[in-house]
N, C-alpha and C positions, 0 to 999 in steps of 0.2 A: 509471431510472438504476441503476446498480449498482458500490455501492464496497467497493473491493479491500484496503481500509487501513483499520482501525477494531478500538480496544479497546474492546469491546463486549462480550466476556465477563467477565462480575460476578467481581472478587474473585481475581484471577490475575495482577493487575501492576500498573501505574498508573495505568489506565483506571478503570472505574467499578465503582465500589467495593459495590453491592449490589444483590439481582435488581430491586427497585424504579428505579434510575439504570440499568443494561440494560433496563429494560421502556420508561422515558422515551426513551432514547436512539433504541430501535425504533420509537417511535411517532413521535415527530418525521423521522428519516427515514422512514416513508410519508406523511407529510402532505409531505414534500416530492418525493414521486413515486419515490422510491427503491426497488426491488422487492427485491433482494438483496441480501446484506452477509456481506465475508467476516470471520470472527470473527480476528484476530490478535493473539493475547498475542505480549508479546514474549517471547523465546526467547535462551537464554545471553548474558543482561548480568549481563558478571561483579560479583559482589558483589550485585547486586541482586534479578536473577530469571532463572530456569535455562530450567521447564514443558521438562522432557527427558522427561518419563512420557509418551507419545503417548496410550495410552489413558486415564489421568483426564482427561486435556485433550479425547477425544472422549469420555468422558461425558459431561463438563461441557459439552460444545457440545450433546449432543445433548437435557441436559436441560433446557439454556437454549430451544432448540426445541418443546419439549414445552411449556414455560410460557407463550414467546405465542401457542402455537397456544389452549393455555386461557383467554388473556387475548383473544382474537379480534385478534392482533395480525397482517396480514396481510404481515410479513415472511418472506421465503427466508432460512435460514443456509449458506456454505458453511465448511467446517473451511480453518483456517492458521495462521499463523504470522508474527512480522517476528522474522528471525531475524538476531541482533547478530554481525557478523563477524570471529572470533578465529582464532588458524593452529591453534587444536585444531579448526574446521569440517569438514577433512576426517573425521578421527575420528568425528565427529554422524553425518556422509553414510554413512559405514560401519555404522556401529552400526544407522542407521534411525532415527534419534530426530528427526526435521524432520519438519514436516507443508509438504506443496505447498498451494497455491492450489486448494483444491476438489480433491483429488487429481488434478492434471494435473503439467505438468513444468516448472509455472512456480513457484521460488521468491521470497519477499521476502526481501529481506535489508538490513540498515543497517548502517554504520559509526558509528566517531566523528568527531566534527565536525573535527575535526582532523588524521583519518591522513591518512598521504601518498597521494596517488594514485598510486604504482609498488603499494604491499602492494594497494590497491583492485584495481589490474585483475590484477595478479596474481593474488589469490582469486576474484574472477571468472569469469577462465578456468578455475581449479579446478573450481569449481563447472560449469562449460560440460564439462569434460572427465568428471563422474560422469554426463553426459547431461541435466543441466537447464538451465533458462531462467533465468538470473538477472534478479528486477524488483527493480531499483533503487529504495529507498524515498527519498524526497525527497535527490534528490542536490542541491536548489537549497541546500540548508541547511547545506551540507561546506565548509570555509574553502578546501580547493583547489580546486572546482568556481565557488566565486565570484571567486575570483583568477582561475580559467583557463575561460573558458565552453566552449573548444573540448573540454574533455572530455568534455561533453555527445554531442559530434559523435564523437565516437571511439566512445566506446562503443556510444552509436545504430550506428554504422555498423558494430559487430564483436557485434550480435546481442542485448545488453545491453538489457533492456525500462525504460526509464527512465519514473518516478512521480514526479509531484510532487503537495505538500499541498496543498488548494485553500486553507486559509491560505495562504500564499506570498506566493498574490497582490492580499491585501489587507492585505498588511504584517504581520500577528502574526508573522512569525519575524525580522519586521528590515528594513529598506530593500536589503539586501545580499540579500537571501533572496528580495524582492521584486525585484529587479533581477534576478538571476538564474534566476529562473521566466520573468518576461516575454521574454528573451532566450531562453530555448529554447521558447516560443510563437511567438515570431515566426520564428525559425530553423526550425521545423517540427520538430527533436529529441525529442519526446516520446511518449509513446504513451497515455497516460492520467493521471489524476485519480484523487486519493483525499481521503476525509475526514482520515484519522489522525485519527480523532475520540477524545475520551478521555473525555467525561464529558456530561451534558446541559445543562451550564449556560456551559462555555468548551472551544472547541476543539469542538463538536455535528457531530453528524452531519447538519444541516443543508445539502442539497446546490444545491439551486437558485438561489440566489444564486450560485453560478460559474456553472452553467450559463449564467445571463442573461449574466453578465460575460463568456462565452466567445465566447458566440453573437454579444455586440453588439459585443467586441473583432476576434473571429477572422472566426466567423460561424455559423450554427444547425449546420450541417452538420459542422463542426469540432465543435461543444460534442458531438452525438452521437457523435462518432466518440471523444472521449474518457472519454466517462462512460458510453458502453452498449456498442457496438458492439466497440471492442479489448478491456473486460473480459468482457463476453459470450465471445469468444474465446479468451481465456485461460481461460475456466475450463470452454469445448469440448475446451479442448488444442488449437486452430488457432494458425496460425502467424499474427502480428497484425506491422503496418509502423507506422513512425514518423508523424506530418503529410507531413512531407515527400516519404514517397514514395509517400501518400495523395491529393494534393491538387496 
């Protein structure tokens, strides 16, 4: 498997907080069959946390690589980013300060659980119009996306790579978080799985446990398609499809 969505590097936001909780984190996903993991601090949450410096943030990736290859820890790192979406975004995209998805043209990006979905696709297409892929970080989770499930369908359908957390769907973000995940499972809207894992003891990078739950709800074939095969291509830089027009 390989997840797209994971604060996994030590000491850079809210994720895990020392190389000891990154070094558990890593190991517990390869016991759980996980071969890659892209590292994503988050990026411009105002007040909180910025990581605009591109290069300490690839030190700091590359040194976190260096440590479990010492630890025998047979994890892949790729460089990224969940990057929080503000109207200075375009500004970032100019300057250079975003890391993609393994260097490809697939970026993460989140809102607040609360904005409207006009400013959403609005920035979007900003984002579509510098020449990248916008991956949608758990849109199950946005209060207009759970009021309105068809925007799932929209943006699936106008190139928008939609992610959801594999919490979602066993309820840690909420019954409304949970209802809204399984509605774009079963609609075929999606294109991948992520841990948005933060730490090793809640929220884990733990991946197999969806997979089971994918494979025994959707089916084996589904659960690959979104835990290997579309993130595998997004971080080819291949052009990757929803379920729906997979299956």
């Amino acid at each position: 498997m390989i997840d797209l969505h994971c604060h996994i590097l030590p000491g850079v936001d809210d994720g895990a907080a020392s190389e000891e909780e990154s070094c558990l984190m890593a190991q517990l996903a390869v016991d759980c069959g996980v071969t890659i993991i892209a590292m994503t601090p988050h990026c411009n949450v105002p007040g909180q946390f910025d990581n605009y410096t591109v290069v300490d943030l690839v030190k700091r990736m590359e040194q976190f690589q260096w440590l479990l290859q010492q630890r025998g820890i047979p994890l892949q790192l790729r460089a990224g980013m969940e990057v929080y979406v503000t109207p200075e975004l375009p500004a970032l995209l100019d300057r250079r300060q975003l890391l993609t998805l393994g260097g490809s043209h697939y970026l993460l990006v989140e809102f607040g659980f609360d904005e409207s979905p006009q400013f959403m696709s609005r920035m979007l297409r900003t984002i579509q119009n510098y020449g990248l892929i916008p991956v949608m970080a758990h849109p199950e989770r946005y209060y207009c996306v759970q009021d309105d499930t068809n925007l799932l369908r929209q943006w699936s359908d106008s190139g928008i790579v939609i992610q959801m957390n594999k919490g979602s769907f066993f309820g840690s973000f909420g019954r409304h978080a949970a209802k809204t995940a399984h509605r774009g499972l079963k609609e075929g809207c999606l294109h991948l799985i992520g841990s948005d894992a933060h730490s090793p003891y809640v929220r884990t990078t733990k991946m197999a446990e969806i997979r089971a739950y994918i494979a025994e709800t959707a089916s084996p074939e589904i659960a690959d398609f979104l835990l290997e095969k579309n993130p595998r291509r997004i971080l080819n830089d291949d052009s990757i499809r929803p379920i729906l027009a997979e299956f």
